[in-house]
Biotite code that builds the C-alpha atoms (Angstrom):
import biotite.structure as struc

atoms = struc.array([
    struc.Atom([175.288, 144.712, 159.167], chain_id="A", res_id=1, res_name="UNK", atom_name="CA", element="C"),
    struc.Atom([175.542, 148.517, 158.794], chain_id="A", res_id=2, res_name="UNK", atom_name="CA", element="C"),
    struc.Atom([177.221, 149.936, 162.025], chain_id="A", res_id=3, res_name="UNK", atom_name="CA", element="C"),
    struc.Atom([174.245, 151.730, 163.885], chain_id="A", res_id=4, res_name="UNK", atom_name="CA", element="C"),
    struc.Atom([175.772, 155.288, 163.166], chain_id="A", res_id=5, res_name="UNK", atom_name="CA", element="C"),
    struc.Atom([174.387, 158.930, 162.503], chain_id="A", res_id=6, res_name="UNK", atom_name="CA", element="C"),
    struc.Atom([176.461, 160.472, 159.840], chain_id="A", res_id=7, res_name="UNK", atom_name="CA", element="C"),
    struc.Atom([176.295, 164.197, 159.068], chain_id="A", res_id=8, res_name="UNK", atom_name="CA", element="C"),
    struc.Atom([178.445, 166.463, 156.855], chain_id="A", res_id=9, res_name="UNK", atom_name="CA", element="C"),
    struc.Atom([178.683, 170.493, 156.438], chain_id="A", res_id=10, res_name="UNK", atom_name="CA", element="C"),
    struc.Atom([181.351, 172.574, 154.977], chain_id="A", res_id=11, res_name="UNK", atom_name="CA", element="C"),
    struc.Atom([182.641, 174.147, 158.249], chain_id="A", res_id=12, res_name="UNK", atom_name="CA", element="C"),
    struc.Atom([184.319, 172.504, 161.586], chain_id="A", res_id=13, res_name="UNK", atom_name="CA", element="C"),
    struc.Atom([180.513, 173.244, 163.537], chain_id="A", res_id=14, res_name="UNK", atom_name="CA", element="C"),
    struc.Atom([177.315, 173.058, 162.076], chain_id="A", res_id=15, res_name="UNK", atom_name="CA", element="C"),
    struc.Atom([175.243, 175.730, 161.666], chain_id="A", res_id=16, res_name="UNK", atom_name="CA", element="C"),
    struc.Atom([172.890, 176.767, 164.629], chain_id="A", res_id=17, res_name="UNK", atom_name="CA", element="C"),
    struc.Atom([169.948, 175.850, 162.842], chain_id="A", res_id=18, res_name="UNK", atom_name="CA", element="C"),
    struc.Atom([170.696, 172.213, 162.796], chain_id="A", res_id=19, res_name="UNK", atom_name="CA", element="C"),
    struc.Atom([171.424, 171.555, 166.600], chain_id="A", res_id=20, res_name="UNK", atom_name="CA", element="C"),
    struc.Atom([168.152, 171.159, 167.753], chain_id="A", res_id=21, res_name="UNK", atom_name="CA", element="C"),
    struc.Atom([167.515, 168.508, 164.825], chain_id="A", res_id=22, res_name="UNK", atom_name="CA", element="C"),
    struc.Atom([171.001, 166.761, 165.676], chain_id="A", res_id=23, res_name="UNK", atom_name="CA", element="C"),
    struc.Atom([170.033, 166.768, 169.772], chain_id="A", res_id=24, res_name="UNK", atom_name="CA", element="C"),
    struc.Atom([166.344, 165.278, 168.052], chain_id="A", res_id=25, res_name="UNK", atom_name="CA", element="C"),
    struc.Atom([168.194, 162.654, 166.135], chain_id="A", res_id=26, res_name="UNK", atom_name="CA", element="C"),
    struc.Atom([170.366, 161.502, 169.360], chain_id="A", res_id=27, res_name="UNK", atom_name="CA", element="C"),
    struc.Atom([167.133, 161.595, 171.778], chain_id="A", res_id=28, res_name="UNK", atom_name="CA", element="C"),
    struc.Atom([164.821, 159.409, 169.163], chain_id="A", res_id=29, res_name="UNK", atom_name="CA", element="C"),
    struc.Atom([168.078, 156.987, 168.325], chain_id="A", res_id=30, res_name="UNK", atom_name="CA", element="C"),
    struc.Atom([170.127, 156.806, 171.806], chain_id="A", res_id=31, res_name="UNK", atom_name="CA", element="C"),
    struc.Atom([171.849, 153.310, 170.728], chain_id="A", res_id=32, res_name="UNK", atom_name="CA", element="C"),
    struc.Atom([173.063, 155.159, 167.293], chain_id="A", res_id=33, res_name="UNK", atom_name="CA", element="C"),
    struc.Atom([176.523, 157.190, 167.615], chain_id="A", res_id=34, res_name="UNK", atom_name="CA", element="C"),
    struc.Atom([176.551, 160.350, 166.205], chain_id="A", res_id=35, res_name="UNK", atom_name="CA", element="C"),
    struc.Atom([179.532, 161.856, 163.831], chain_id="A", res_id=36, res_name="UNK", atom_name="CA", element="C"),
    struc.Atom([179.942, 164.494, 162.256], chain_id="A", res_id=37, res_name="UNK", atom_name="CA", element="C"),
    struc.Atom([182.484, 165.545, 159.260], chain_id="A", res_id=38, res_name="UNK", atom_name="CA", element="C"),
    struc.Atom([183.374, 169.072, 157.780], chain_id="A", res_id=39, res_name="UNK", atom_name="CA", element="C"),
    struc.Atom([184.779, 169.041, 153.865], chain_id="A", res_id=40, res_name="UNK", atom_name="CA", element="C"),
    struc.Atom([188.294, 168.411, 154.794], chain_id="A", res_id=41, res_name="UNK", atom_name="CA", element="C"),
    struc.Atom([187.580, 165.441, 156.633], chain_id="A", res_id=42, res_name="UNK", atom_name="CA", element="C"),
    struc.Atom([185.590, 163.791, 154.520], chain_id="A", res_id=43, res_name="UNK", atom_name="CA", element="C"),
    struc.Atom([188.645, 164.782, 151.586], chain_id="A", res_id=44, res_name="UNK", atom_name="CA", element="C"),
    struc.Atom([190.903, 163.259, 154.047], chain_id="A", res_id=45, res_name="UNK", atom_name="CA", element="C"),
    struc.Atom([188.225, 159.641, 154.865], chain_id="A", res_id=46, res_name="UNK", atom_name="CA", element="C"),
    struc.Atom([188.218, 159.689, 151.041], chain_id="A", res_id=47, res_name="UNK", atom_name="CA", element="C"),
    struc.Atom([192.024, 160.449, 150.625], chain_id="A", res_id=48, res_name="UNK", atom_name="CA", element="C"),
    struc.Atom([193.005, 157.643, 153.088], chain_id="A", res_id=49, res_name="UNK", atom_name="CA", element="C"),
    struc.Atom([190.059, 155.005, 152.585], chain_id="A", res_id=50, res_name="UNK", atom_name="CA", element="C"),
    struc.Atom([190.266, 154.938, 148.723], chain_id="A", res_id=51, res_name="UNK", atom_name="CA", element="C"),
    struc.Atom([192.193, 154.198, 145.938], chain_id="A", res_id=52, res_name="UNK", atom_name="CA", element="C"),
    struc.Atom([193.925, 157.396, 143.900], chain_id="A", res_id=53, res_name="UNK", atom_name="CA", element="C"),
    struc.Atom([191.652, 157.377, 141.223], chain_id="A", res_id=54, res_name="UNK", atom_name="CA", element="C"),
    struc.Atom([188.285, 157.322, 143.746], chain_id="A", res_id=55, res_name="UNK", atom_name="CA", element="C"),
    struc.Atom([190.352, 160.217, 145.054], chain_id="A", res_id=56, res_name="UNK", atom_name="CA", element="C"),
    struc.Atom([190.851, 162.101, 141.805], chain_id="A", res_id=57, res_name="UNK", atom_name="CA", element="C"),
    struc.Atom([186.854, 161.875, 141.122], chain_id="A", res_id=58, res_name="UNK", atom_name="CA", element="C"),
    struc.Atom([185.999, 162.910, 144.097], chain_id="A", res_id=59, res_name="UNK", atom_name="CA", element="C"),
    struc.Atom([187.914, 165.797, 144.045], chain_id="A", res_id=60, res_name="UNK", atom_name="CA", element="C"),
    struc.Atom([187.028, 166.964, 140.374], chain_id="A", res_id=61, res_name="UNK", atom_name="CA", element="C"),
    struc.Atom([183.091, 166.894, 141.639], chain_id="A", res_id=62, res_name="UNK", atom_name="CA", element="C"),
    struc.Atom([182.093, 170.262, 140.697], chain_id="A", res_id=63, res_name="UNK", atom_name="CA", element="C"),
    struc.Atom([179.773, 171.104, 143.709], chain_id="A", res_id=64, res_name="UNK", atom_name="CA", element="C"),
    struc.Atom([180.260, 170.232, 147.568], chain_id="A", res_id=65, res_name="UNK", atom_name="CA", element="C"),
    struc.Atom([176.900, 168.758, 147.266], chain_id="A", res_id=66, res_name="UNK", atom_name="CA", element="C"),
    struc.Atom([177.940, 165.680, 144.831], chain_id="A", res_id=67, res_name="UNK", atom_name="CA", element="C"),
    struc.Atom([180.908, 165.249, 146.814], chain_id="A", res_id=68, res_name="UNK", atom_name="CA", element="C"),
    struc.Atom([178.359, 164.814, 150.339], chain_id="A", res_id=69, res_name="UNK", atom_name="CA", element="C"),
    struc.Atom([176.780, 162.430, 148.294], chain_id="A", res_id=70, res_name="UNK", atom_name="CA", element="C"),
    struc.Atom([179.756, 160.392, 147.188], chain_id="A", res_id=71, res_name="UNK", atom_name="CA", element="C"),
    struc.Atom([181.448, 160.966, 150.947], chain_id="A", res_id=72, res_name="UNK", atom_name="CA", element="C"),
    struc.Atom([178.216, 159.210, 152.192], chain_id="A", res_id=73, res_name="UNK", atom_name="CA", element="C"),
    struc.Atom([178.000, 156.438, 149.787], chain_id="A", res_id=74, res_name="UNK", atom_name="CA", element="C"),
    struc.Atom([181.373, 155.899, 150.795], chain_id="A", res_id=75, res_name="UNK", atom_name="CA", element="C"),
    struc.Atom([181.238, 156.354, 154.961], chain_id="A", res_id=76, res_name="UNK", atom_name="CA", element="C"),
    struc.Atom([178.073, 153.302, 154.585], chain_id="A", res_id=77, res_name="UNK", atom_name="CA", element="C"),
    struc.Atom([180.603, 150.776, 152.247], chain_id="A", res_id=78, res_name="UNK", atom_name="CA", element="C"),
])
């Protein structure tokens, strides 16, 4: 079963203002869900420590941040 969990990544340590009220929605609507959030360096660093070199070396050789959210995600649910 897939750990009850609201993941969200951005490229900075906070995320931007515009997004709070939709994170406090997402708690309210889903109170047994945790919520965590990742910048870019720690989802390098999940990646980094989780996977093997070569996942590593991919993911780092994604040309946009946008491929690598989408590859740190895929990953974060496996």
């Amino acid at each position: 079963m897939i750990p009850k969990i609201i993941w969200q990544t951005y490229k900075t340590a906070r995320p931007p203002e515009r997004a709070i009220k939709n994170i406090k929605s997402w708690t309210t609507h889903n109170p047994h869900h945790k919520y965590r959030y990742s910048n870019d360096q720690q989802c390098e660093n999940f990646i980094r420590d989780y996977f093997d070199t070569n996942f590593f070396s991919m993911y780092k050789s994604l040309p946009i941040g946008v491929m690598k959210a989408d590859v740190w995600r895929a990953a974060v649910v496996y």
